[in-house]
C-alpha positions as CSV (number, residue, x, y, z in Angstrom):
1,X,158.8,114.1,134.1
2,X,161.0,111.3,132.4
3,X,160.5,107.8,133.7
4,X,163.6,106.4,135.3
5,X,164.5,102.9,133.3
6,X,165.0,100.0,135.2
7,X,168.7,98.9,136.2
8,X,168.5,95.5,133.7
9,X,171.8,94.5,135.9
10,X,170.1,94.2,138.6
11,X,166.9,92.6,136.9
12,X,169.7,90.1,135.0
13,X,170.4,89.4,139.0
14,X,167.2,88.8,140.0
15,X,166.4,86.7,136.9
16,X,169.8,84.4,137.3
17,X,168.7,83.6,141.1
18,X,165.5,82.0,140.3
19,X,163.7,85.2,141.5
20,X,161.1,85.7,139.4
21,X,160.5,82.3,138.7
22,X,159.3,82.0,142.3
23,X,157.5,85.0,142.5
24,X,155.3,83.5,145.4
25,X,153.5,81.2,142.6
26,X,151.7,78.0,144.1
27,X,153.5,74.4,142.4
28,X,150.1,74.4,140.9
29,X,149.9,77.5,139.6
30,X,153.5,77.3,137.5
31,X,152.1,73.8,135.9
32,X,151.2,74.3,132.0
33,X,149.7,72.0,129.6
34,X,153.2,71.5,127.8
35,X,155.1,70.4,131.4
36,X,152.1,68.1,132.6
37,X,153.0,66.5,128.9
38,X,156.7,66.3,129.6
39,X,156.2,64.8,132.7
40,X,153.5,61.9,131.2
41,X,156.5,61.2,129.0
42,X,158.8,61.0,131.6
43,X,156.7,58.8,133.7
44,X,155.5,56.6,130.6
45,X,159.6,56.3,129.7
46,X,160.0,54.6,133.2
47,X,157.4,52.2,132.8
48,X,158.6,50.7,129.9
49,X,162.1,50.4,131.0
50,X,160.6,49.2,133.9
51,X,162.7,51.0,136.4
52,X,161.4,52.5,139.6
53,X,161.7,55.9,140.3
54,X,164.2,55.6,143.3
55,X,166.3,53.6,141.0
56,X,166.5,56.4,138.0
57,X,167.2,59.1,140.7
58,X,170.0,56.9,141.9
59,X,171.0,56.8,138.9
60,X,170.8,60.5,137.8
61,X,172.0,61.6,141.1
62,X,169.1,63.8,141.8
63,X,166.7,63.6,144.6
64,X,162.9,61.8,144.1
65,X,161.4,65.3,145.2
66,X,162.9,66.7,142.1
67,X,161.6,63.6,139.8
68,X,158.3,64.3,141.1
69,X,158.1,67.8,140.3
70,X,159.2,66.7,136.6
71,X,156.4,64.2,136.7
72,X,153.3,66.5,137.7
73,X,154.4,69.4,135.8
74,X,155.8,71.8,138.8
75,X,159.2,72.2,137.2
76,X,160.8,70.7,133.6
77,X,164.3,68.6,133.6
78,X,167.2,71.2,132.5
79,X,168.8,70.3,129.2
80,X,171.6,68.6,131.0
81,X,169.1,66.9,133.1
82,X,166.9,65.6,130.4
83,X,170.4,64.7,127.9
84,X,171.0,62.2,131.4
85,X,167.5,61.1,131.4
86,X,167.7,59.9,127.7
87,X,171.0,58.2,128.4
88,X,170.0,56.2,131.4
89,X,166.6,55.4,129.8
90,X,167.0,54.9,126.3
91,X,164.8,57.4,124.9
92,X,165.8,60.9,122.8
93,X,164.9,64.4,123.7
94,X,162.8,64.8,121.0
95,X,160.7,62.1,122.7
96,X,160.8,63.9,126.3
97,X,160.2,67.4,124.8
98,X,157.9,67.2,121.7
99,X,156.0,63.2,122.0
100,X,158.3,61.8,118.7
101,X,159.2,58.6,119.4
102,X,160.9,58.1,115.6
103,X,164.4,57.8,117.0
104,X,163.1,55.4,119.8
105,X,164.5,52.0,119.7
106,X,161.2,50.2,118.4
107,X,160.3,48.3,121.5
108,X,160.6,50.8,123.3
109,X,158.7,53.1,121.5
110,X,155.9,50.9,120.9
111,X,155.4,50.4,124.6
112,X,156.2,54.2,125.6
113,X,153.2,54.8,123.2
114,X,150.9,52.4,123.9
115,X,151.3,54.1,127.9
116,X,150.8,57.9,126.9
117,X,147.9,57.0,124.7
């Protein structure tokens, strides 16, 4: 007996509305080494601009819930997200997504590295 395929529209639906992603996974159980990372950035990029974080979500019109799931590694920023990050903050994708803090202004990358180290 042939095995019926599965309808990919509908698993494209499922997909596109977040349901799989929240497949009744604990916060802690969707954190991974690389978004705990991200977030240390995140939180180190803060600290040397010395901005709160009530004042970057202001800013970035997102709510400090959100920010804090960056921050402990329950979620990552979207692309769009992070691109506003860099412009409020100073910093370059490359430093939010990898660690590389070349394209960093220099003060600010000498203190965002002296915090994540």
């Amino acid at each position: 007996m042939e095995q019926a395929e599965p309808d990919l529209l509908s698993l494209r639906e499922i997909v596109s509305r977040g349901g799989l992603r929240s497949s009744g996974m604990k916060a802690t159980e969707r954190r991974t080494p690389e978004k705990i990372a991200i977030g240390h950035r995140l939180e180190a990029a803060l600290a040397a601009a010395q901005i709160s974080r009530k004042e970057i979500c202001e800013k970035l019109g997102i709510s400090q819930n959100k920010w804090s799931q960056w921050a402990t590694g329950v979620n990552m920023p979207s692309m769009d997200d992070a691109i506003r990050v860099c412009e409020e903050l100073g910093i370059t994708l490359y430093w939010i997504f990898r660690g590389d803090a070349r394209d960093v202004a220099h003060g600010l990358a000498s203190k965002l590295l002296k915090l994540v180290s």
